[in-house]
C-alpha positions as CSV (number, residue, x, y, z in Angstrom):
1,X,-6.3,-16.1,10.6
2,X,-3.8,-17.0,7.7
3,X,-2.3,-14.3,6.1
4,X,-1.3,-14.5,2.8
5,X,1.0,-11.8,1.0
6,X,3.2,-11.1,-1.7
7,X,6.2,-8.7,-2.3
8,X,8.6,-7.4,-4.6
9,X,12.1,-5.4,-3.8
10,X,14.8,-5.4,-5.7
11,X,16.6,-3.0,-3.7
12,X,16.6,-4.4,-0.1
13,X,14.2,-0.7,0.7
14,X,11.8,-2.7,3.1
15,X,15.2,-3.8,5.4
16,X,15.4,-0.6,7.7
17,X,11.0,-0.8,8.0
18,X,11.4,-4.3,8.7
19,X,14.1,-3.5,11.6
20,X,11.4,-1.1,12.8
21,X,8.5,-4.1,13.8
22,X,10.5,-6.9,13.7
23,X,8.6,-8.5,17.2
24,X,5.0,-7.0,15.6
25,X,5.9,-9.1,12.5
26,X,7.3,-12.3,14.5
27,X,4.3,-12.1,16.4
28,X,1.3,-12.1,14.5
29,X,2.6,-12.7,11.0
30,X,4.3,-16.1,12.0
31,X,3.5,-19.2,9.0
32,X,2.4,-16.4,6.2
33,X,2.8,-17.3,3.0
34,X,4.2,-14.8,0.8
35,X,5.6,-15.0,-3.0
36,X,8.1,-12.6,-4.2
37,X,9.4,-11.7,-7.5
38,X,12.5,-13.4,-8.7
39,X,14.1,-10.0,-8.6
40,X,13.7,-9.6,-5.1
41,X,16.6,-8.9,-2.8
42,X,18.1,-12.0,-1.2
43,X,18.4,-10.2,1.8
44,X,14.6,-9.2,2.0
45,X,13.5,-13.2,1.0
46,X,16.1,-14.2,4.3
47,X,14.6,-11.6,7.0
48,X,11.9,-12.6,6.3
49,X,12.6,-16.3,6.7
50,X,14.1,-15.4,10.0
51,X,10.7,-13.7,11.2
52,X,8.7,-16.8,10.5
53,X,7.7,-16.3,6.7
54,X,7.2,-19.3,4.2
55,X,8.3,-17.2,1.4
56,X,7.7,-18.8,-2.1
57,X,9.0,-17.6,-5.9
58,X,6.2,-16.1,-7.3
59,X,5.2,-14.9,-10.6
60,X,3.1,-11.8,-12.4
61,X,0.6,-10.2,-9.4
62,X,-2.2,-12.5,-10.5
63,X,0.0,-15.4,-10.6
64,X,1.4,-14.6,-7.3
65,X,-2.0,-14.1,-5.4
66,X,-3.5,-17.5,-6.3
67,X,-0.3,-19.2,-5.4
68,X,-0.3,-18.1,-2.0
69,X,-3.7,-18.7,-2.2
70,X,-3.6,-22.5,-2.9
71,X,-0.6,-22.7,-0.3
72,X,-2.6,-21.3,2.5
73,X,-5.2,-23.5,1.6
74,X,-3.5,-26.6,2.8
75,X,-2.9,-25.1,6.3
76,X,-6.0,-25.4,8.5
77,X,-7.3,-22.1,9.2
78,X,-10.8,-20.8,7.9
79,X,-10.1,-16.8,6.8
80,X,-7.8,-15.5,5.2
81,X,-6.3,-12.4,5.2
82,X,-4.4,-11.2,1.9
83,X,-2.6,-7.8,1.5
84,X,0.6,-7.1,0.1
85,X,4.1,-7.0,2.1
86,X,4.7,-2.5,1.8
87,X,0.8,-2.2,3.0
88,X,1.3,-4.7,5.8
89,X,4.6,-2.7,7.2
90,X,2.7,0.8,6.7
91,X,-0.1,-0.4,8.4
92,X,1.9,-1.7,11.4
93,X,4.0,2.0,11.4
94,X,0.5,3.5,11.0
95,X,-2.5,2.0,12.5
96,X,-1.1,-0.8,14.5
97,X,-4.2,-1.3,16.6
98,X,-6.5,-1.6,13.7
99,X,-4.6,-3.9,12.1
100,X,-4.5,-6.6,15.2
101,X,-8.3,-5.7,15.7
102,X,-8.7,-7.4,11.8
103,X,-6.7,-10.0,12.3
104,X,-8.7,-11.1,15.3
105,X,-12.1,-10.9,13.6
106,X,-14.2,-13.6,11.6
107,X,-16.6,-11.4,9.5
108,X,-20.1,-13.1,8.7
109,X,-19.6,-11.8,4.7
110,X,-17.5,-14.6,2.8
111,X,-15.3,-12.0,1.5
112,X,-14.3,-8.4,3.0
113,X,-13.1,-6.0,0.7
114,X,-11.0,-3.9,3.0
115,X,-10.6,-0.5,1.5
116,X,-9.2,2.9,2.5
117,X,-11.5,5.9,4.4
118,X,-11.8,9.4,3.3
119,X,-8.4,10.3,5.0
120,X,-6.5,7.3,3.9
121,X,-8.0,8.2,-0.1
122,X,-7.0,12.0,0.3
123,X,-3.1,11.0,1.0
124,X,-2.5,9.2,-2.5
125,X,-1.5,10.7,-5.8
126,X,-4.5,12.7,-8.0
127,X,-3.4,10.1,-11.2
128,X,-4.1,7.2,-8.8
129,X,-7.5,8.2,-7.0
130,X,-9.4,9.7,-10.4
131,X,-8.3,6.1,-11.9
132,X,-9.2,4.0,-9.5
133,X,-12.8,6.0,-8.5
134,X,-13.7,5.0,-12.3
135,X,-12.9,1.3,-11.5
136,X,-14.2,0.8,-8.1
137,X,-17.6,2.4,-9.2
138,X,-17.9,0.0,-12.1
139,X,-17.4,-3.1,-9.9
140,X,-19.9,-1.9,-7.4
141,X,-22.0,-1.6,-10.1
142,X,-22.4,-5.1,-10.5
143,X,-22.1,-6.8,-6.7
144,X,-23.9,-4.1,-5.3
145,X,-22.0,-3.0,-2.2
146,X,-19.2,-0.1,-2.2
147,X,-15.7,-1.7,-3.3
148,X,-12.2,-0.5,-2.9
149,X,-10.5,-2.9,-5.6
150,X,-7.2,-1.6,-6.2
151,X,-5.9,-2.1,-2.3
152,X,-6.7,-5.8,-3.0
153,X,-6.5,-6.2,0.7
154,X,-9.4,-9.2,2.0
155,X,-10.4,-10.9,4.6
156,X,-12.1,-14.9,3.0
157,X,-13.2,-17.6,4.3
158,X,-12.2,-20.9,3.2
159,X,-15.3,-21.4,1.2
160,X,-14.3,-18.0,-0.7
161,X,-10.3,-19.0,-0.8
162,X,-11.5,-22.0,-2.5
163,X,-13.7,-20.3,-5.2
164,X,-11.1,-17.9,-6.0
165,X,-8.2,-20.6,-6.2
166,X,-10.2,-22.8,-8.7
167,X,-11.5,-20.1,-11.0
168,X,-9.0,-17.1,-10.4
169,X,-7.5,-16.5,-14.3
170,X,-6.1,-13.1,-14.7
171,X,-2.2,-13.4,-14.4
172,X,-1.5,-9.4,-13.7
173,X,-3.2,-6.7,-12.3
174,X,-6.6,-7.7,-13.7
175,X,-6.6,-10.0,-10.9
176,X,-7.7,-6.5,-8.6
177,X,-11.2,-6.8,-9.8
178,X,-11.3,-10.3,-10.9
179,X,-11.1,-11.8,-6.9
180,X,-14.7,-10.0,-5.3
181,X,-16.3,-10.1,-8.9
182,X,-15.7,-14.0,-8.9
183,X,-16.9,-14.3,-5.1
184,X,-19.8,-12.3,-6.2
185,X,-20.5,-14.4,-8.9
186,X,-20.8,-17.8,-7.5
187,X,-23.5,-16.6,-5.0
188,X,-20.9,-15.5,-2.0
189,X,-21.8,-12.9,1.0
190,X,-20.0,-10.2,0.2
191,X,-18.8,-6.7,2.5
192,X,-16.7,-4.0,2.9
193,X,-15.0,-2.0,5.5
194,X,-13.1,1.3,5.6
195,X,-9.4,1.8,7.3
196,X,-6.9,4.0,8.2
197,X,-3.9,2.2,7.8
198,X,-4.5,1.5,4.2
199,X,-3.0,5.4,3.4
200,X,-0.4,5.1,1.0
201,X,2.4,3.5,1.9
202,X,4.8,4.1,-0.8
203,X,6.7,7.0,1.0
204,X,7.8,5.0,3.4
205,X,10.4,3.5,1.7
206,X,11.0,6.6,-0.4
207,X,12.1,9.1,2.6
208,X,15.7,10.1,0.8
209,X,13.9,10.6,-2.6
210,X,11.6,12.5,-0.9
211,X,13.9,15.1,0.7
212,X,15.9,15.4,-2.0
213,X,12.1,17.0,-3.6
214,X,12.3,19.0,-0.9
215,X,8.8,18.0,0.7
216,X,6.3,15.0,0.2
217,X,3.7,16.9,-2.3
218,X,6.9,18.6,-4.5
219,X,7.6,14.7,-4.9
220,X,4.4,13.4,-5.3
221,X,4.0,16.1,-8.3
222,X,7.4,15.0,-9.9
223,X,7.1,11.2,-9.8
224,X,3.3,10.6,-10.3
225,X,1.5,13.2,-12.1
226,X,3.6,12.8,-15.4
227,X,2.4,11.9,-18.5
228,X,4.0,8.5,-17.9
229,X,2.6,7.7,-15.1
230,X,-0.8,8.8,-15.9
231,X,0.1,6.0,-19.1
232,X,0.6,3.9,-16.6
233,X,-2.5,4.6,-14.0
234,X,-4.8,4.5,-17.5
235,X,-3.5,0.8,-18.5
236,X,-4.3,-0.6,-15.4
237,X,-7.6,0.6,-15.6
238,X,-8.4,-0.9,-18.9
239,X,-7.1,-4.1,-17.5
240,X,-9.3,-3.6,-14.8
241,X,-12.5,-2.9,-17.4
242,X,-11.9,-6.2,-19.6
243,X,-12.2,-8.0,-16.2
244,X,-15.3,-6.5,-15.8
245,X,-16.5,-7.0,-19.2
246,X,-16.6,-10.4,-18.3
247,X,-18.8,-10.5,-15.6
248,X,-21.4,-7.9,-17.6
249,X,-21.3,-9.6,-20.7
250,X,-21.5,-13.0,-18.3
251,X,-19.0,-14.8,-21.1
252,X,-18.2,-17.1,-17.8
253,X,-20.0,-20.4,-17.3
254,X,-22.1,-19.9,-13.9
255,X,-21.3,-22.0,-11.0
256,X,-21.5,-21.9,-7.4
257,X,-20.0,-22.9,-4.1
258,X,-23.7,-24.5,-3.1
259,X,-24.0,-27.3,-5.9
């Protein structure tokens, strides 16, 4: 399986995980493709080169998912499996086993949606899960099957990779529910499976902020349930529901991978 990933630190945080599962990552993420942000540590882009990674400059989170997309597509594997760089670590520190049991399979659905279980939900911030419940009950709504969007973790075939590289538009974060509404649109099997190691990963690389809170949930109050960040947590889900307006209001020409 091809994994395809992107990642942004401007800070060089991810160096002391990465020491952490260095032979995990040379071993079964050897020839990913990942973009990172043009702000992103030197030193992060040249471990990761070391490890076997065919890092690439990216762009926006939209921009940066189909590039990796198209990249991967001129390698010869037939799945894919795209999840960003901080969920990959965490879910190596985490849930190691689970994660090589994915990366081994070859689901019958074109495209997995790989979302988070009831314990993996309850460890992220209130501002996130109330926002994101909104959005993933929308786009389950319309392809019919339950649908953890925001992890934007997947496992595709080629036949999926190829439908999402040629009509994927959304640049930023829209691209969350734009990838399984698309596959769902041109007539793709779709599925979706629960996992542990998709609990949130940010406090991994947070562990000094954190005791200087004093504990994880003092933190978790003081960085995400401001008025800022619930700003924040509220744009992305509008950008998530004019997606989705455009798959209800079926603006999109219809087309389909069996023409």
């Amino acid at each position: 399986m091809q994994t395809i990933s992107t990642v942004h630190d401007p800070e060089g945080r991810f160096i002391p995980l990465i020491n952490q599962i260095r032979n995990h990552l040379r071993k079964n993420f050897n020839q990913a493709v990942i973009a990172h942000t043009a702000t992103t540590s030197k030193k992060v882009i040249s471990q990761l080169k070391k490890l076997g990674f065919n890092p690439i400059l990216g762009g926006k989170f939209g921009e940066s998912r189909k590039m990796v997309l198209k990249k991967a597509l001129q390698l010869k594997s037939n799945h894919f499996f795209c999840c960003d760089f901080d969920k990959i670590i965490h879910w190596i520190l985490t849930a190691p086993e689970e994660l090589k049991s994915l990366l081994k399979t070859k689901p019958e659905a074109d495209f997995v949606v790989l979302g988070r279980n009831k314990t993996a939900w309850s460890s992220y911030p209130d501002s996130w899960i109330k926002t994101e419940t909104i959005i993933n009950r929308l786009v389950a709504k319309i392809i019919g099957i339950p649908a953890d969007i925001y992890t934007t973790v997947y496992i595709l075939n080629r036949q999926a990779a190829e439908v999402i590289a040629q009509n994927a538009q959304e640049k930023n974060w829209g691209a969350c529910a734009e990838w399984p509404l698309l596959a769902y649109k041109a007539g793709l099997k779709l599925d979706h499976q629960e996992c542990q190691g998709l609990s949130w990963e940010d406090p991994d690389r947070f562990q000094k902020e954190i005791k200087e809170a004093g504990n994880l949930e003092l933190w978790k109050q003081i960085k995400y349930d401001s008025v800022q960040e619930w700003k924040r947590r509220l744009s992305s889900a509008l950008e998530q529901i004019t997606v989705i307006e455009r798959f209800e209001t079926k603006k999109l020409p219809s087309f389909s991978v069996f023409n």
